[in-house]
C-alpha positions in Angstrom: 10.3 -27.8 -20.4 12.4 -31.0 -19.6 14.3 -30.6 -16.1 17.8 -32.4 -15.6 17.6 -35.3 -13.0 19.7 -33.2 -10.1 16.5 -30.7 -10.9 13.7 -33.7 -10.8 15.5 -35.3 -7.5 15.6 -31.5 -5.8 11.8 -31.3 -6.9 10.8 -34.4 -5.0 12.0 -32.9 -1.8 9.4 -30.0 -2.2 5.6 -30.4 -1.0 4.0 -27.7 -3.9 0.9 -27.5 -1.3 3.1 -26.5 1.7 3.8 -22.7 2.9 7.1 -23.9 4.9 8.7 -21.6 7.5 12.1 -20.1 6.6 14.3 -22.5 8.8 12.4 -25.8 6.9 12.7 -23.9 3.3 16.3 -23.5 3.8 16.7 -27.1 4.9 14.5 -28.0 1.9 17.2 -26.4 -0.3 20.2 -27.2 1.4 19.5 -30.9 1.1 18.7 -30.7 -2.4 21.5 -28.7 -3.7 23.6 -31.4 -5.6 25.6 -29.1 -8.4 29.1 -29.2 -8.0 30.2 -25.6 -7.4 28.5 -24.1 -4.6 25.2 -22.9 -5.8 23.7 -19.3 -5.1 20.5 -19.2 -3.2 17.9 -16.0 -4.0 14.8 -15.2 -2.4 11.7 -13.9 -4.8 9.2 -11.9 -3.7 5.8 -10.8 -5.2 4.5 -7.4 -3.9 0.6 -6.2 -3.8 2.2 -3.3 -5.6 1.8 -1.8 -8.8 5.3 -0.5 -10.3 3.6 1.4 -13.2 2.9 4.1 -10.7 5.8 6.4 -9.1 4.2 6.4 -5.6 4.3 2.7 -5.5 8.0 1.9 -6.2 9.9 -0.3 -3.9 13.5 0.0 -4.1 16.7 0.5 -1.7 19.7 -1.4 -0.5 20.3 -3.2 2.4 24.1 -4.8 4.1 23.4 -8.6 4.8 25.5 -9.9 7.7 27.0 -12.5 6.0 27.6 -10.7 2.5 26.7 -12.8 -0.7 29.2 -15.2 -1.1 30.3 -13.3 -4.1 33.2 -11.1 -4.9 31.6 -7.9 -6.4 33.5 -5.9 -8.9 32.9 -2.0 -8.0 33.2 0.3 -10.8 33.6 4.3 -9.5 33.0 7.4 -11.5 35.0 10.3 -10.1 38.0 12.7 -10.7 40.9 14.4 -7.8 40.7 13.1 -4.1 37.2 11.3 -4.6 38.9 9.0 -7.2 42.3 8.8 -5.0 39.7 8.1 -2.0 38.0 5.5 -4.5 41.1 3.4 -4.9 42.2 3.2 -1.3 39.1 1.3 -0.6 39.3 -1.2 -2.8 37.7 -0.1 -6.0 38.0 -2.5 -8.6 38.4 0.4 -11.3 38.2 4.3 -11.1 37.6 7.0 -14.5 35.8 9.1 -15.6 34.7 10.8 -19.1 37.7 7.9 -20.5 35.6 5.2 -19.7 32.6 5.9 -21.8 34.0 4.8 -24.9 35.3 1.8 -23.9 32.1 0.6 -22.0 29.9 2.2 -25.0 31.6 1.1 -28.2 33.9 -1.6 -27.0 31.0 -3.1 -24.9 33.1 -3.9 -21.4 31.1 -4.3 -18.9 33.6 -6.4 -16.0 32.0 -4.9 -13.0 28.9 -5.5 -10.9 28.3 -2.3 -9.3 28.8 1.4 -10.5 29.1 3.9 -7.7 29.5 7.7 -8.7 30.0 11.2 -7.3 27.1 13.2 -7.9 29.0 15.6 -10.1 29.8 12.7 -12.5 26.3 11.7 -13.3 26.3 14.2 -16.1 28.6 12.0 -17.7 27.3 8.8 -16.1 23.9 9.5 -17.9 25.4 9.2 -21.2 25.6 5.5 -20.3 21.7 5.1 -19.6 20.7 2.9 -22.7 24.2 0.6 -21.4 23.8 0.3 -18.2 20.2 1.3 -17.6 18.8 -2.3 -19.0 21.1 -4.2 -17.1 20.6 -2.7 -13.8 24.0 -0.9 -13.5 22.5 3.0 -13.2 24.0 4.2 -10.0 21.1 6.0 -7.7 20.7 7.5 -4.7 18.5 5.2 -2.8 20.6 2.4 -3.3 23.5 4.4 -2.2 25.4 4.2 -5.1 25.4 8.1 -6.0 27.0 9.6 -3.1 30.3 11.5 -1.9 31.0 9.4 0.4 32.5 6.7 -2.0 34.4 4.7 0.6 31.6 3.8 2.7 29.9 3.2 -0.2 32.5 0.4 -1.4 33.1 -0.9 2.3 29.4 -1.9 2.4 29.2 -2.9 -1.0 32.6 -5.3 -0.5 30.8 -6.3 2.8 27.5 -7.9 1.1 25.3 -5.0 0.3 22.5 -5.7 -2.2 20.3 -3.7 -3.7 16.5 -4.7 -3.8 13.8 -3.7 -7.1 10.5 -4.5 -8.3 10.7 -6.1 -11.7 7.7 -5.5 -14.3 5.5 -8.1 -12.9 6.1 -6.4 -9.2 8.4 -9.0 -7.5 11.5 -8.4 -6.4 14.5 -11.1 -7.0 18.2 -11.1 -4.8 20.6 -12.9 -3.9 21.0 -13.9 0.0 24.2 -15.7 -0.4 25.2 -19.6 -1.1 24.5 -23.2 0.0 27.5 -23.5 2.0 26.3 -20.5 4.4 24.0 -23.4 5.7 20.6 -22.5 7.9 21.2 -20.4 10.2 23.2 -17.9 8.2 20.7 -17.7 5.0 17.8 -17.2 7.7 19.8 -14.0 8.9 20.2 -12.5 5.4 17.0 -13.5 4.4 15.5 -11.9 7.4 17.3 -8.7 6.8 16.2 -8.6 3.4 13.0 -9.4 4.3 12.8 -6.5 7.5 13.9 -3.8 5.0 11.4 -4.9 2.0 8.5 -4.4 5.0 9.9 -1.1 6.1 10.3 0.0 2.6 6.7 -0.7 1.9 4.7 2.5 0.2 2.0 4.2 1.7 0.0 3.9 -1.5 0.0 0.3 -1.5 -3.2 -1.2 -0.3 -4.2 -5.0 0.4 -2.0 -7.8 1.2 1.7 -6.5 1.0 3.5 -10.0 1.0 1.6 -11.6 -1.7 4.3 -14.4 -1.9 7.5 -15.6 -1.2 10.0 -18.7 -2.1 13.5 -19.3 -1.8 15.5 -21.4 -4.4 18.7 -22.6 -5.6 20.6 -22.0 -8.5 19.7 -25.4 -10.3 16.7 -26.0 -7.9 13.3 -25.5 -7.4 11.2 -22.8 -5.6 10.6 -23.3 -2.0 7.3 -21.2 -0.9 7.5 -19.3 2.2 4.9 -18.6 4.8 4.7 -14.7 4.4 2.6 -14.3 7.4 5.9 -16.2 9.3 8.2 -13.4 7.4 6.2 -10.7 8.8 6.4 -12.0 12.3 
């Protein structure tokens, strides 16, 4: 695959044999960054976990203390005082049963997050094969099915995140953008980081942290030391 020059100048800035620690991989992709919108910075982490089995799922959510850099759109399921409740905290858009047809045949999808009241999941679940692939489902260990749907926007508003394993058992989020600068991606990433270890199953066995890089939106991957994470 051919790489753009920003991508091949980025590269050159990254030692592939080094494990850096977290303040140096930041720097790393700081300095490199050259795009001209302010690109997003993710961490990626592989788990000695295996995701085909129930017992060894890692999942939750976590509020980063300097948010995302992004503005999320909040989508809320719910009907009477939860809906009115839903609006006064700054939902982006609040329905019920009237919004299946427009999401399922008319295909919108303006929103990032979908928070719902627990007696709307019956009709939530009617959106499983929409939402469901595109990581959308609300659930309850993100937070996202609750009744108490203002908190639940607040954090999401103030940079929460939720935190998966994909199929190949790493988990990939954002920690917020270039212009946060060092000290402010270290904090998220460290908070990310803290809850990943606290969140780690009792079934899994071995090496937990198998590994860990940070990168830019146009740049290359910066390998972490896990055995500094876990410090």
């Amino acid at each position: 695959m051919k790489r753009g020059k920003r991508y091949q100048e980025a590269a050159k800035l990254v030692d592939r044999t080094v494990l850096y620690d977290t303040e140096e991989a930041f720097d790393v992709i700081i300095k490199g960054a050259k795009a001209k919108f302010d690109e997003t910075v993710e961490a990626h982490i592989k788990l000695g976990v295996d995701s085909r089995h129930a017992d060894q799922q890692v999942r939750g959510a976590v509020v980063l203390p300097h948010g995302t850099g992004k503005k999320v759109r909040v989508l809320v399921f719910a009907k009477g005082d939860k809906a009115e409740e839903a609006e006064q905290a700054g939902a982006d858009y609040v329905g019920a049963e009237e919004l299946l047809p427009k999401i399922q045949n008319e295909g919108w999808l303006d929103f990032d997050v979908v928070v719902a009241t627990p007696n709307m999941m019956s009709v939530v679940g009617r959106l499983g094969r929409v939402l469901g692939p595109k990581g959308l489902m609300p659930n309850p260990k993100a937070g996202t099915v609750t009744m108490d749907v203002a908190k639940a926007i607040n954090d999401i508003k103030a940079g929460k995140i939720e935190y998966r394993l994909d199929k190949t058992n790493i988990i990939h989020c954002p920690i917020g953008k270039v212009s946060f600068g060092i000290e402010k991606l270290k904090d998220n990433f460290h908070t990310l980081m803290s809850a990943i270890i606290k969140a780690k199953p009792s079934a899994a066995k071995g090496q937990y942290l198998r590994s860990v890089a940070v990168s830019s939106t146009m740049g290359p991957g910066v390998k972490v030391n896990p055995a500094k994470v876990e410090e």
